[in-house]
N, C-alpha and C positions, 0 to 999 in steps of 0.2 A: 438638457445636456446632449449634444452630440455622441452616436455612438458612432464607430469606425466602419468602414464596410469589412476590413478583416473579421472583426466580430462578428458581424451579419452571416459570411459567409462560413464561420465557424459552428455557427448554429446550422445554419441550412444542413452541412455534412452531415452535423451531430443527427439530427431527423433524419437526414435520408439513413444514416446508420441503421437509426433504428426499425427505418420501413416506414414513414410515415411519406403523405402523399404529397405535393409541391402548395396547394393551397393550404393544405391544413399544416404544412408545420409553419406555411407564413401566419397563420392566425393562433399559434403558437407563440412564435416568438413576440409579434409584436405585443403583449402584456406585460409580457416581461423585461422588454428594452424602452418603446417608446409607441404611443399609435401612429400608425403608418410608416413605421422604421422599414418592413419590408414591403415592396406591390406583389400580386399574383405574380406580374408577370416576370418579376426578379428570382421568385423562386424556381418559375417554371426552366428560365434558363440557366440556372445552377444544375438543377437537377437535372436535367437535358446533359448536361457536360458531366455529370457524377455517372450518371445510369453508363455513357460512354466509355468508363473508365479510367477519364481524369479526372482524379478526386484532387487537385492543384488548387491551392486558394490563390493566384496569380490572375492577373489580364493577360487573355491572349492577345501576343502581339498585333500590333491594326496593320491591314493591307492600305493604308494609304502612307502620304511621304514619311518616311524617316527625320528624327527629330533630327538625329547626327550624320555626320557624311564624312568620310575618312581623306585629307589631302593626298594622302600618297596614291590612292585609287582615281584622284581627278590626273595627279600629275603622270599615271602610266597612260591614260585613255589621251593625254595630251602631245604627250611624245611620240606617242603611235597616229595622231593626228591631229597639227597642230592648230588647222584649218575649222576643227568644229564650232559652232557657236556654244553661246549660254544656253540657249534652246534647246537645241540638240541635246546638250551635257545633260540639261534637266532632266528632258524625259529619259536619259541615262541612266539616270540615276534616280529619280523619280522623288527630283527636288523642286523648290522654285528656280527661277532665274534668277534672282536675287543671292540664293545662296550659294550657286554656283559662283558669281562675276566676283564675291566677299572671299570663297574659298580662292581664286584665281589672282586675287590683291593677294593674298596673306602669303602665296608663294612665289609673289614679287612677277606675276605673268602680265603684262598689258597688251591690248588688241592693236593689232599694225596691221598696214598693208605690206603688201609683197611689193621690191621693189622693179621699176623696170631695168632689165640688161638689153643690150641688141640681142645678144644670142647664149643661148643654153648649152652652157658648153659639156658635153661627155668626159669621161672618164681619160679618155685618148687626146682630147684637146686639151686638159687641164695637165697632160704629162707632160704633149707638144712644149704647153709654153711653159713650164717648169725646166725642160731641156732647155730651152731656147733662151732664156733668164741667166740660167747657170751660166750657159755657153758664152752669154754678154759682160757677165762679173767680171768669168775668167781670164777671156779676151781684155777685159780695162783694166786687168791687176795687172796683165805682162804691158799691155801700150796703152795707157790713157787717153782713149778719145772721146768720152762724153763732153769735153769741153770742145771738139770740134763739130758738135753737135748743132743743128740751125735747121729749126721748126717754125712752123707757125698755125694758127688757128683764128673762128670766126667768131664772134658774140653778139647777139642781140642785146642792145642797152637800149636806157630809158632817158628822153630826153630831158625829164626831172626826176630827183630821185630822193623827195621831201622825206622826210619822219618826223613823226611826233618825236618831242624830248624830254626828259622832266627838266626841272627848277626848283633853285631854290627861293623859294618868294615867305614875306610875310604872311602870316593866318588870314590876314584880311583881304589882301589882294587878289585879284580875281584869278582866270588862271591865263594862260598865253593861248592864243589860236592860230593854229594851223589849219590850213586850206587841207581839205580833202584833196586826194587826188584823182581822177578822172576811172573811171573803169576802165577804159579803153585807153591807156596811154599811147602818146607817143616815141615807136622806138627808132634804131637807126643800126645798121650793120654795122662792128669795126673788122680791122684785119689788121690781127697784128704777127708779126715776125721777129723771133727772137733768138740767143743764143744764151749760155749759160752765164755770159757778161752782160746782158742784157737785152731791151728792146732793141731792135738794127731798124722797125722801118711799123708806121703802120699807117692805116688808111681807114676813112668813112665812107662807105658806100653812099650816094645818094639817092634818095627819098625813094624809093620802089622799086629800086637795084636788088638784085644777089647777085650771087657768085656764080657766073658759067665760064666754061674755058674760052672764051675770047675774052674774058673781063681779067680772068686768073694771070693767063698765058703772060698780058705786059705789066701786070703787077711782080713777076717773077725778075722781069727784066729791069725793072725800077730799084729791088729789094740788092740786088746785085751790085749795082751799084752804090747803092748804100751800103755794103758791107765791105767794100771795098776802099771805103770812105773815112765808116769807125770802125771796121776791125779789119786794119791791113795784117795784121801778123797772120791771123788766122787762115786767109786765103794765100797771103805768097808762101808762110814757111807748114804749116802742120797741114792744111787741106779740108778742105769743107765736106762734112757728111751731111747732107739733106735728108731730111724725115719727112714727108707726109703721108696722112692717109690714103685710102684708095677713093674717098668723094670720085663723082663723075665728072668736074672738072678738073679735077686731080691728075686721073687717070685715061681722058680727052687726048688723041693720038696728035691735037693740034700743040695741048701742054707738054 
């Protein structure tokens, strides 16, 4: 029959109570539990920790990882920085990586990238265009002109543009094949030009074109008169407001 180690170590005190020495209350006890219920060197380290003055029948806690890990302690070390790995967090907390990424599911957290912006904007620019938003509402609540509005912009597209599909097919039939598509596609520039009633004009670059202000400048001249074409109201009675960005053949003292 198994004895318990709380028993074992309920003897051991019981001897060291009385004065006896770590060998000899092991050759004590074990007659009276079981042979080889206790080794020397089990008593030596009771008694080692008794002579101390903790008489605790408990395990001292182990310096290695902890069984449990508190979410709310991953999710402060997260907010203060969101950037860390599993890695990091572990020896943080001086867990696996495993049990961190488990903790990090269970508070709904998943790993992303950051995304690209052009530019990082300050406290001052984020007001900037907050004024400057306002000031555009304002302005279209007393006179409505985002519908006099006429932009345009560039896309790279692809000259095929396959996908896989599903089907619904019999169990037996085989499945449908789709061609892969090339690593290296083939793309092509558009330009198109719009307004809030729709496309007014767009164009296909050819084969090894972009866009510089001699290409821009008669494309501007072309869109004009197409606007002039399908959206006569808009230029004789309300007035055209042009958008573009500042691109370099945008802003080309030739354009």
């Amino acid at each position: 029959m198994a004895v318990s180690n709380a028993i074992i170590r309920a003897c051991l005190l019981y001897e060291f109570k009385l004065g006896s020495k770590a060998a000899e209350a092991g050759r004590k006890i074990c007659p009276a539990l079981r042979k080889g219920a206790v080794a020397e060197r089990t008593s030596q380290k009771w008694f080692k920790k008794f002579v101390s003055g903790n008489e605790s029948l408990d395990d001292e806690p182990r310096s290695g990882r902890p069984s449990t890990i508190n979410n709310d302690d991953i999710k402060l070390a997260i907010e203060q920085d969101s950037s860390q790995t599993c890695q990091a967090l572990a020896l943080q907390f001086n867990v696996s990586d495993e049990t961190i990424r488990m903790h990090l599911h269970q508070l709904g957290k998943r790993w992303k990238f950051s995304k690209w912006v052009p530019h990082e904007l300050s406290e001052a620019n984020k007001l900037q265009r907050l004024t400057i938003c306002t000031s555009l509402l304002s302005r279209h609540n007393l006179a409505p002109f985002f519908d006099r509005m006429w932009t345009c912009d560039e896309k790279w597209i692809m000259y095929c543009n396959k996908k896989r599909s599903h089907h619904w097919l019999p169990g037996e039939d085989p499945l449908r094949l789709t061609a892969k598509p090339s690593i290296h596609q083939q793309k092509i520039l558009l330009c198109v030009w719009w307004t809030t009633a729709g496309i007014v004009h767009f164009e296909f670059m050819p084969s090894g074109h972009t866009i510089t202000a001699k290409v821009y400048s008669p494309q501007l001249s072309t869109v004009a008169v197409a606007l002039r074409q399908k959206q006569t109201a808009l230029e004789n009675r309300k007035g055209v407001i042009f958008h573009q960005d500042n691109a370099r053949p945008n802003t080309a003292r030739v354009t």
